[in-house]
N, CA, C and O atoms as a Tripos MOL2 file, in Angstrom:
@<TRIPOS>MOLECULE
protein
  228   227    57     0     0
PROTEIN
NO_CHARGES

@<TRIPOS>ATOM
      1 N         -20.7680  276.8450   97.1220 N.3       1 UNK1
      2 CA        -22.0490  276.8010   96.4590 C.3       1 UNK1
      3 C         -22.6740  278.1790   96.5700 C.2       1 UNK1
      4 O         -23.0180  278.5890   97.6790 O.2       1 UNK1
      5 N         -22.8270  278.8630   95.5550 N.am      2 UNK2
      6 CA        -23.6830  280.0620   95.3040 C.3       2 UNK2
      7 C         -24.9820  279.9130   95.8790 C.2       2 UNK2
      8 O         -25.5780  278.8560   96.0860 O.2       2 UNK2
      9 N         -25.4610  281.3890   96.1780 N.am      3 UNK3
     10 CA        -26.6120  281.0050   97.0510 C.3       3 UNK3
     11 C         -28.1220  281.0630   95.5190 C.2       3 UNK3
     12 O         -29.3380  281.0050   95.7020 O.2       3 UNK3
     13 N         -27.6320  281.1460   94.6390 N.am      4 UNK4
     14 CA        -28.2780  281.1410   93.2880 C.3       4 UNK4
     15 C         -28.2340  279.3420   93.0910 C.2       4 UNK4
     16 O         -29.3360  278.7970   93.0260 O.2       4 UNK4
     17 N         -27.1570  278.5760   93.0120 N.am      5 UNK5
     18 CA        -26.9530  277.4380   92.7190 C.3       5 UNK5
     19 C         -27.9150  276.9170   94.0090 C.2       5 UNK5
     20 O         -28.9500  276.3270   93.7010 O.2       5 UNK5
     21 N         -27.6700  277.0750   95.1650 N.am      6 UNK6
     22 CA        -28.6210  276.6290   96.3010 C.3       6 UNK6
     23 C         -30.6270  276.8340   96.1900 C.2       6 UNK6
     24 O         -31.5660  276.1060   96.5150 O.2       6 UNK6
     25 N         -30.5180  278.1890   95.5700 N.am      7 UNK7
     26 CA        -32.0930  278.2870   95.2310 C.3       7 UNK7
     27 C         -32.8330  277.5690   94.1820 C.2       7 UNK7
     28 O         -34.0290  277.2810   94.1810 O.2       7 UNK7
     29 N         -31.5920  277.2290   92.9440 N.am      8 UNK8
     30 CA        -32.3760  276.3930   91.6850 C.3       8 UNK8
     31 C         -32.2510  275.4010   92.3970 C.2       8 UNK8
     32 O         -32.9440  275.6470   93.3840 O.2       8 UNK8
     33 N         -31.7380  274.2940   92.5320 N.am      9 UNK9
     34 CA        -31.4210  272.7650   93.0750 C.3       9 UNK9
     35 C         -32.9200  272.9620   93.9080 C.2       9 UNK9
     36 O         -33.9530  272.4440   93.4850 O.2       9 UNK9
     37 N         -32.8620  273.8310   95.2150 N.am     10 UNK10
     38 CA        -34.2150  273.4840   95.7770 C.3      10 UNK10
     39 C         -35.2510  273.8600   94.9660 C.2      10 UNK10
     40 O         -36.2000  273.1010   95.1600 O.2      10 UNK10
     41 N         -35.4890  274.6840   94.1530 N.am     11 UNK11
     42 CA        -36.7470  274.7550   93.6450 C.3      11 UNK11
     43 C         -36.9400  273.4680   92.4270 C.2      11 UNK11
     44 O         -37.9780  272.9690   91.9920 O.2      11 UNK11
     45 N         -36.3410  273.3470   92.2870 N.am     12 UNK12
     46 CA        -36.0630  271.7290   91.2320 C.3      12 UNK12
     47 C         -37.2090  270.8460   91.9120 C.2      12 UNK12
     48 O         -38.3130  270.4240   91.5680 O.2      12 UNK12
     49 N         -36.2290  270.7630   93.2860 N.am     13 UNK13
     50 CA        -36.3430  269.4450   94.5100 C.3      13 UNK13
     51 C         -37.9220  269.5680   94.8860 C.2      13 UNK13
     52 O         -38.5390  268.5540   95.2150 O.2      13 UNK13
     53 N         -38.6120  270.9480   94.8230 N.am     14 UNK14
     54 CA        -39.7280  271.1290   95.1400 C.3      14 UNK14
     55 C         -40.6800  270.9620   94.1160 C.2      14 UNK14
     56 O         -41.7700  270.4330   94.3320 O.2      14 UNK14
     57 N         -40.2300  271.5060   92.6930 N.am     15 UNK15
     58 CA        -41.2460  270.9670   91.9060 C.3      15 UNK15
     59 C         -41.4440  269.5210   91.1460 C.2      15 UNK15
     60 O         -42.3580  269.1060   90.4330 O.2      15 UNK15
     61 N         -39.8630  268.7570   91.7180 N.am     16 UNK16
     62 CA        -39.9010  267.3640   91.3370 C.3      16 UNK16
     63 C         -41.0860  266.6590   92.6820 C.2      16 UNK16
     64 O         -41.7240  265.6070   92.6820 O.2      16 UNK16
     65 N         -41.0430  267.1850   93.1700 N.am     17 UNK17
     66 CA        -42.2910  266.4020   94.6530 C.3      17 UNK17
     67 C         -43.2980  267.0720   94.6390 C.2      17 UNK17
     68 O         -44.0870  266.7990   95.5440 O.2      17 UNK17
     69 N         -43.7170  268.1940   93.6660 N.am     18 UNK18
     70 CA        -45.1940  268.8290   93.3300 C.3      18 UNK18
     71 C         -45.0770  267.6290   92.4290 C.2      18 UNK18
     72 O         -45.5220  266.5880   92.9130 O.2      18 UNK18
     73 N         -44.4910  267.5500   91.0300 N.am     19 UNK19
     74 CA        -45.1360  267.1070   90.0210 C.3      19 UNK19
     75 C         -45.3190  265.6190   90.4010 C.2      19 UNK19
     76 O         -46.1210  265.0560   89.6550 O.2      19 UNK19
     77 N         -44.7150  264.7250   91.4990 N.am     20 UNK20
     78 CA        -44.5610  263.7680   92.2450 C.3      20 UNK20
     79 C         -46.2320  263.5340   92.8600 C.2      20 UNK20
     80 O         -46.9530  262.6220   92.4550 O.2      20 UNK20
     81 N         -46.5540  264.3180   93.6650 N.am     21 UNK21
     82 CA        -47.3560  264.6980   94.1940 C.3      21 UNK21
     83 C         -48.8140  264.3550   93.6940 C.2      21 UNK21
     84 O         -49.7140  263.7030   94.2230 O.2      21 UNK21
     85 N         -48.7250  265.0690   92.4010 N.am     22 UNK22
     86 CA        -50.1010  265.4320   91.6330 C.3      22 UNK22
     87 C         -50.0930  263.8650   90.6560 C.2      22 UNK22
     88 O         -51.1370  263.3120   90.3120 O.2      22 UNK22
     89 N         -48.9040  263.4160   90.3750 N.am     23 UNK23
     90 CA        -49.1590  262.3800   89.2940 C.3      23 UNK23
     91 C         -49.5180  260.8110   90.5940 C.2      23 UNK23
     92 O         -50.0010  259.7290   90.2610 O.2      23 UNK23
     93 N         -49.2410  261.0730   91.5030 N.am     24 UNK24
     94 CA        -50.0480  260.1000   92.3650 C.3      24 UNK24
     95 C         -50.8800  260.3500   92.7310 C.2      24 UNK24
     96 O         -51.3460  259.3830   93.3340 O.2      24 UNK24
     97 N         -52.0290  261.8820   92.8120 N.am     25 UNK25
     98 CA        -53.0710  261.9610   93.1980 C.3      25 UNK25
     99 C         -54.0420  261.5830   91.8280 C.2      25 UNK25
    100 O         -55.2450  261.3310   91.9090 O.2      25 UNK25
    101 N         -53.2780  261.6010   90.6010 N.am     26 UNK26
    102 CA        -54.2620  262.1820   89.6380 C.3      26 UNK26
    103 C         -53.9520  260.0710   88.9220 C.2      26 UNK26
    104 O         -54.5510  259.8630   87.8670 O.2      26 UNK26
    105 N         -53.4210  259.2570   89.2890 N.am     27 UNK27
    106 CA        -52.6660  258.3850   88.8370 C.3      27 UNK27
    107 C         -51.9210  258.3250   87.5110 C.2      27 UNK27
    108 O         -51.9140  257.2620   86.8900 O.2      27 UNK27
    109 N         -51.3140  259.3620   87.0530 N.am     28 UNK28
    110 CA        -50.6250  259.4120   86.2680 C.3      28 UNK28
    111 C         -49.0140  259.1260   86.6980 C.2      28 UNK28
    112 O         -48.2340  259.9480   87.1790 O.2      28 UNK28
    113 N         -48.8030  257.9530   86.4330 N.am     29 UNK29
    114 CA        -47.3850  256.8830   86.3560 C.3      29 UNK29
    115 C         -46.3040  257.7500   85.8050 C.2      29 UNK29
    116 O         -45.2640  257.7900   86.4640 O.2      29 UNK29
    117 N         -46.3780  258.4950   84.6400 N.am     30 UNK30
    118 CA        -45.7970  259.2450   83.9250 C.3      30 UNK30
    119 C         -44.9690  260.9050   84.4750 C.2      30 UNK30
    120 O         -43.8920  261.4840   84.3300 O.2      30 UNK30
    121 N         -46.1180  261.0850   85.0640 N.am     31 UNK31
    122 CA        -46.1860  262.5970   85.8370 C.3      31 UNK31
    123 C         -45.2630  262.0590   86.8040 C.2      31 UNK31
    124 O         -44.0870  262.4060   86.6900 O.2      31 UNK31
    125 N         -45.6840  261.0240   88.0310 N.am     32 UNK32
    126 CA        -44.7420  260.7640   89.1940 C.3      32 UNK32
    127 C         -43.4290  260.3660   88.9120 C.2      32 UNK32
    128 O         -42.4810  260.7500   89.5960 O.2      32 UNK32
    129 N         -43.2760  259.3920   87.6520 N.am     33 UNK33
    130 CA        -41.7110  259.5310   87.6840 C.3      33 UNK33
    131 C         -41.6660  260.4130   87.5980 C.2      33 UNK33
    132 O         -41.5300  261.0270   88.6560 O.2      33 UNK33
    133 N         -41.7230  261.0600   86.5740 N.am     34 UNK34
    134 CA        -41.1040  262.4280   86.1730 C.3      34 UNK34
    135 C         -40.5160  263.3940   87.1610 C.2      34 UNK34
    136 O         -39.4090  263.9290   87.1100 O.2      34 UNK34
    137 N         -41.4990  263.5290   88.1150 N.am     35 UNK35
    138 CA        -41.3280  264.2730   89.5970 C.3      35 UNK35
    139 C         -40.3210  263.5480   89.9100 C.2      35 UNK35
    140 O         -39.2460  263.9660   89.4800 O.2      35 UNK35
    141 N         -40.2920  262.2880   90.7120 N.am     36 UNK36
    142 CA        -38.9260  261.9410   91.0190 C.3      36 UNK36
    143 C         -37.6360  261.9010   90.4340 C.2      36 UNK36
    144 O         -36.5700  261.7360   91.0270 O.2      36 UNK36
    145 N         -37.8080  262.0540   89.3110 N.am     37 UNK37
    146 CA        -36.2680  261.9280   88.5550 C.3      37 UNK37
    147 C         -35.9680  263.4440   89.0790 C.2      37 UNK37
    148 O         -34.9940  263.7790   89.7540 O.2      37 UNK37
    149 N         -37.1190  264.3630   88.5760 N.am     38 UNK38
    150 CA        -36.3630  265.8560   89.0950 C.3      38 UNK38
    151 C         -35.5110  266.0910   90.0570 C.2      38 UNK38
    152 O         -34.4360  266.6900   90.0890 O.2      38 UNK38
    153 N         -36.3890  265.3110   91.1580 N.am     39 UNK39
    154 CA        -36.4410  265.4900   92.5360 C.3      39 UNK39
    155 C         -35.4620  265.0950   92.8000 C.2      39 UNK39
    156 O         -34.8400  266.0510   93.2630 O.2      39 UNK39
    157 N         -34.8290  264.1970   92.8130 N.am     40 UNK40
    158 CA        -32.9720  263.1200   92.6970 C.3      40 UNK40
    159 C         -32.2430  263.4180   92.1610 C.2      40 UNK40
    160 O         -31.1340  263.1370   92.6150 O.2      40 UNK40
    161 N         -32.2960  264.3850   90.4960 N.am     41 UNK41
    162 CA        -31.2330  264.6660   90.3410 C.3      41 UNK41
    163 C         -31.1140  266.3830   90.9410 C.2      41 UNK41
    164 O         -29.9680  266.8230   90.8500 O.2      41 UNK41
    165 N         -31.9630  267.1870   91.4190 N.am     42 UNK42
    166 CA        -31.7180  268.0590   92.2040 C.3      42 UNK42
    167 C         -30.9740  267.9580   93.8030 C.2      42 UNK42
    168 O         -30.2390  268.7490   94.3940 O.2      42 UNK42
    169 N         -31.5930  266.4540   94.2330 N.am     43 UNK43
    170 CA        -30.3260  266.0670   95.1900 C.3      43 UNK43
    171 C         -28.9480  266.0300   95.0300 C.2      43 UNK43
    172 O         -28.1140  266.5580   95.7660 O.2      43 UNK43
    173 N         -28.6930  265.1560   93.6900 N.am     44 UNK44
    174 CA        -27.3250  264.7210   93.2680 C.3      44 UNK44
    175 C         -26.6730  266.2330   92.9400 C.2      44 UNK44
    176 O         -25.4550  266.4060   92.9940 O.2      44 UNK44
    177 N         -27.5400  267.2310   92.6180 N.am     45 UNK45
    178 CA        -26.4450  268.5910   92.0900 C.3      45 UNK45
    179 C         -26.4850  269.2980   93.7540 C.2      45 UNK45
    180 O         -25.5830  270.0180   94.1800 O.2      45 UNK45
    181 N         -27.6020  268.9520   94.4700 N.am     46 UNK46
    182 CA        -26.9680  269.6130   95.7190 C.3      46 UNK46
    183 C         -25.9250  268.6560   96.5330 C.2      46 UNK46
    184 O         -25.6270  269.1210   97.6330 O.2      46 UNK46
    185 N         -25.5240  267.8400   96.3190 N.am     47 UNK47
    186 CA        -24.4380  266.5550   96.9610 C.3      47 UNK47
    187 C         -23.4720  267.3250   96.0860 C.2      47 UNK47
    188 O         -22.7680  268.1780   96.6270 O.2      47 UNK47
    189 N         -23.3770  267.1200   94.8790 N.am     48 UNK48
    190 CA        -22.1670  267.7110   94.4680 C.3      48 UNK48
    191 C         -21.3080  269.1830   94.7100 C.2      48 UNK48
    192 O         -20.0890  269.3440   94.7530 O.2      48 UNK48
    193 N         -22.4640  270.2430   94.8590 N.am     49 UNK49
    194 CA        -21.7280  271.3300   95.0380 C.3      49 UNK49
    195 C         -21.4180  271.5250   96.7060 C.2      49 UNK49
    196 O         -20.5810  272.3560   97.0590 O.2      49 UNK49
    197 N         -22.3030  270.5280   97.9080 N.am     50 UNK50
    198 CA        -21.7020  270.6250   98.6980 C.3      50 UNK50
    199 C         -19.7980  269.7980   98.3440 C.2      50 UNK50
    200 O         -18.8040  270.5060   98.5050 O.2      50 UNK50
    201 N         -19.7170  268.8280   98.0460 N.am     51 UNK51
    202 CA        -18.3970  267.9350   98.1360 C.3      51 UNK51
    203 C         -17.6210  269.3580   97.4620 C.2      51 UNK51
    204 O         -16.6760  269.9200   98.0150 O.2      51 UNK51
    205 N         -18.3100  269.8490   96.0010 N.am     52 UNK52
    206 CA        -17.2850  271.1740   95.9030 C.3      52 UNK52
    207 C         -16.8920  272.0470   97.0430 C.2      52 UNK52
    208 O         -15.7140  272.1650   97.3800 O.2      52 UNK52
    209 N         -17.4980  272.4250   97.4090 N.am     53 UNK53
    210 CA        -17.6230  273.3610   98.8820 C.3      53 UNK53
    211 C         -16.8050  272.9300   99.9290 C.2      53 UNK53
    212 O         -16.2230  273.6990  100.6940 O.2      53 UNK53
    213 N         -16.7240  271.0540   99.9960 N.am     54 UNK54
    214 CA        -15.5770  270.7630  101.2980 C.3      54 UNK54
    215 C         -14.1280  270.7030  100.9440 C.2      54 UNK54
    216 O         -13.1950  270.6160  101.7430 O.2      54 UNK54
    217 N         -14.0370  270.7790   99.2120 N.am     55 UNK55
    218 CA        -12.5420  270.9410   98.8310 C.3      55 UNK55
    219 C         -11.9480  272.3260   98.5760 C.2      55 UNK55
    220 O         -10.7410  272.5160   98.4260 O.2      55 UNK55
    221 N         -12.8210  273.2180   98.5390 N.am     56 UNK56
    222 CA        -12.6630  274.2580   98.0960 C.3      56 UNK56
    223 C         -11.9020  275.1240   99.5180 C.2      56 UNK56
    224 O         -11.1860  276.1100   99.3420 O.2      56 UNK56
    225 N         -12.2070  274.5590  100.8980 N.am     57 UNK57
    226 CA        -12.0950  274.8820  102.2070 C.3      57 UNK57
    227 C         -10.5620  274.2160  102.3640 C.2      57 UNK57
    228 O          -9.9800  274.2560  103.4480 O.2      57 UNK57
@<TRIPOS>BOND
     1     1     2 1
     2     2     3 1
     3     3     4 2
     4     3     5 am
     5     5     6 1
     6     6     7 1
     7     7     8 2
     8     7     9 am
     9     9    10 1
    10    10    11 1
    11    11    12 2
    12    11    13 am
    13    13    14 1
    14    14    15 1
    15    15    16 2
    16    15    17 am
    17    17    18 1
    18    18    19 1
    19    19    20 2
    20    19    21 am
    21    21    22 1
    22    22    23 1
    23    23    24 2
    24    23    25 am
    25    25    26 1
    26    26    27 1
    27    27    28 2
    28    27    29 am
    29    29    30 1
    30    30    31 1
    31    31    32 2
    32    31    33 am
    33    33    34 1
    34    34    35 1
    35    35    36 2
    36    35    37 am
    37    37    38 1
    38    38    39 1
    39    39    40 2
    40    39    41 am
    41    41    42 1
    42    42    43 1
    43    43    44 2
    44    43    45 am
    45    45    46 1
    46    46    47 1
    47    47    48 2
    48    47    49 am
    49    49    50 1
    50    50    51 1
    51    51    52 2
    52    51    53 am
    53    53    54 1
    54    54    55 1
    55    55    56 2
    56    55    57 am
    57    57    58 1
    58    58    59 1
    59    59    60 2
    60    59    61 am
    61    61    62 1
    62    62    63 1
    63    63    64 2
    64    63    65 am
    65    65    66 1
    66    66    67 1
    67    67    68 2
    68    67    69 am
    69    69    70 1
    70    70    71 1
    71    71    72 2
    72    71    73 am
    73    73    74 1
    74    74    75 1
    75    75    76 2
    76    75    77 am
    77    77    78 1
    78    78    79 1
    79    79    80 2
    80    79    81 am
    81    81    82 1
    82    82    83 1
    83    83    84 2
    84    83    85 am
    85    85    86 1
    86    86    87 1
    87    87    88 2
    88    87    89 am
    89    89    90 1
    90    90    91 1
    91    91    92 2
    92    91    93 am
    93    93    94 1
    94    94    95 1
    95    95    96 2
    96    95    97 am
    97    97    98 1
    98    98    99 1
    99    99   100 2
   100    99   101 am
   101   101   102 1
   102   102   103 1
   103   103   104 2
   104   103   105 am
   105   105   106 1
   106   106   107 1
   107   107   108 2
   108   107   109 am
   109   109   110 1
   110   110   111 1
   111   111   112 2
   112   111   113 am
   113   113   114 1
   114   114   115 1
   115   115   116 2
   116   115   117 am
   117   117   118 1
   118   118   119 1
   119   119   120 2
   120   119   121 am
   121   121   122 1
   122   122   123 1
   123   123   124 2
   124   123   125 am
   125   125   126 1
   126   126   127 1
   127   127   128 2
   128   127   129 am
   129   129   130 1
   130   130   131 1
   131   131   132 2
   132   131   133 am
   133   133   134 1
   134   134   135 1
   135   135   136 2
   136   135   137 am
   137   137   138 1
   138   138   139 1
   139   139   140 2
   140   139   141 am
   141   141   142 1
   142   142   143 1
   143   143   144 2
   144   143   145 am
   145   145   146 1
   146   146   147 1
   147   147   148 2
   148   147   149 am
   149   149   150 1
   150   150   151 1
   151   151   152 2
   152   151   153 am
   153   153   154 1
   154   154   155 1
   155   155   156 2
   156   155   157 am
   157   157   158 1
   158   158   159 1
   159   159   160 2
   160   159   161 am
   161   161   162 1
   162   162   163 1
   163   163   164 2
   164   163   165 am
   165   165   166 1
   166   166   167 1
   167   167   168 2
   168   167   169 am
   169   169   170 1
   170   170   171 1
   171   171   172 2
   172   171   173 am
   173   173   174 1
   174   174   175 1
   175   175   176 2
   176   175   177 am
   177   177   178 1
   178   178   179 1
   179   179   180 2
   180   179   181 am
   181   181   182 1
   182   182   183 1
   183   183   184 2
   184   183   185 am
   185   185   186 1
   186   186   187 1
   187   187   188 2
   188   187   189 am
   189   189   190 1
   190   190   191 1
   191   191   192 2
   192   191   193 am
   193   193   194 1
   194   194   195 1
   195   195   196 2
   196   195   197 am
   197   197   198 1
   198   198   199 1
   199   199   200 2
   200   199   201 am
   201   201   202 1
   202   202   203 1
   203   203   204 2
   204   203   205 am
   205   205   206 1
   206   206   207 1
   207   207   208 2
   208   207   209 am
   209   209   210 1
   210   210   211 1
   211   211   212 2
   212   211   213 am
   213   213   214 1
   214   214   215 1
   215   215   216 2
   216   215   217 am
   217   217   218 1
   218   218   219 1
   219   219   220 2
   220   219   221 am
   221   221   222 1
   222   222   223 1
   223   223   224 2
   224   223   225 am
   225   225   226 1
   226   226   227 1
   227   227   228 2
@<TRIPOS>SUBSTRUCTURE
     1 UNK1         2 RESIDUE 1 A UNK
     2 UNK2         6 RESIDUE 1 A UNK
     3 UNK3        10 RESIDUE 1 A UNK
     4 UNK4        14 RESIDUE 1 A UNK
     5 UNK5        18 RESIDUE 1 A UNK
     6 UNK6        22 RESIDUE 1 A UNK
     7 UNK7        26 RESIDUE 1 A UNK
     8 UNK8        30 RESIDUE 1 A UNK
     9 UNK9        34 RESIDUE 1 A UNK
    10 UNK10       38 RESIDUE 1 A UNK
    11 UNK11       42 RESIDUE 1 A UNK
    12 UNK12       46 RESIDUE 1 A UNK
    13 UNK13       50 RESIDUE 1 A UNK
    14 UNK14       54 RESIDUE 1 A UNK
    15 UNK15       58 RESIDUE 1 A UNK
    16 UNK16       62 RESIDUE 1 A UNK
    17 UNK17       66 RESIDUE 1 A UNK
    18 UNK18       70 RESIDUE 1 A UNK
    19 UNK19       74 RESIDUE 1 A UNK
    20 UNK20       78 RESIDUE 1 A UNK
    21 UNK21       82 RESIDUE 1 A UNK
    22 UNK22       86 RESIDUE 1 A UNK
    23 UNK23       90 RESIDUE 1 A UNK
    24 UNK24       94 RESIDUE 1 A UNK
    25 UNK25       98 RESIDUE 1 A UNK
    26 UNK26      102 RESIDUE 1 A UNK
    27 UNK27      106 RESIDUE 1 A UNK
    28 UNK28      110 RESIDUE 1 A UNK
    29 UNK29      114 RESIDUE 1 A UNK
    30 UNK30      118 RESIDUE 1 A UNK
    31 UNK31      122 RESIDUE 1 A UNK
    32 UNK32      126 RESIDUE 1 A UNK
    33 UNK33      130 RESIDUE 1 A UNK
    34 UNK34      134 RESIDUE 1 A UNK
    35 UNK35      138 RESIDUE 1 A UNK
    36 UNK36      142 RESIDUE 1 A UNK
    37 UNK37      146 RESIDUE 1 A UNK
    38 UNK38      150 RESIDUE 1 A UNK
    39 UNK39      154 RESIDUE 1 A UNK
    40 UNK40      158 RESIDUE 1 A UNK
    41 UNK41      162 RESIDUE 1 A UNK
    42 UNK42      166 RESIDUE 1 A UNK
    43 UNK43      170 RESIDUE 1 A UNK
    44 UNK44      174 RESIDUE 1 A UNK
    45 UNK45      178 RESIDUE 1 A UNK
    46 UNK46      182 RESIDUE 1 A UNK
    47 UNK47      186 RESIDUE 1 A UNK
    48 UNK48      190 RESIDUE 1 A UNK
    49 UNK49      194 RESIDUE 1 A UNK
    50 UNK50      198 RESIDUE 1 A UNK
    51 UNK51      202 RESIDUE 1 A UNK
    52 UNK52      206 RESIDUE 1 A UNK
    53 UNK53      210 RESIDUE 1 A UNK
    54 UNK54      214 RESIDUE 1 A UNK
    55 UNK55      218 RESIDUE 1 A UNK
    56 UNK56      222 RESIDUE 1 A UNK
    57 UNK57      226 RESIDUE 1 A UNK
């Protein structure tokens, strides 16, 4: 995993739990999914390029 591939995934992960964040402070239903979908599939691409990373070894 590139340390470029490591910085997008987290900044994803961070602005899926800002926009998470604000759509439950502000109650916008819309906004908070939204945040979470980010937020999960920035997990799922950091799960994947680690499993790349343990075959690649």
């Amino acid at each position: 995993m590139s340390a470029e591939d490591k910085f997008g995934n987290r900044a994803d992960e961070m602005l899926g739990k800002a926009k998470s964040g604000i759509g439950k402070a502000t109650d916008d239903n819309g906004m908070e999914a939204e945040g979470k979908t980010q937020e999960s599939g920035a997990n799922l691409k950091q799960a994947g390029e680690k499993i790349k990373d343990a075959f690649k070894k």
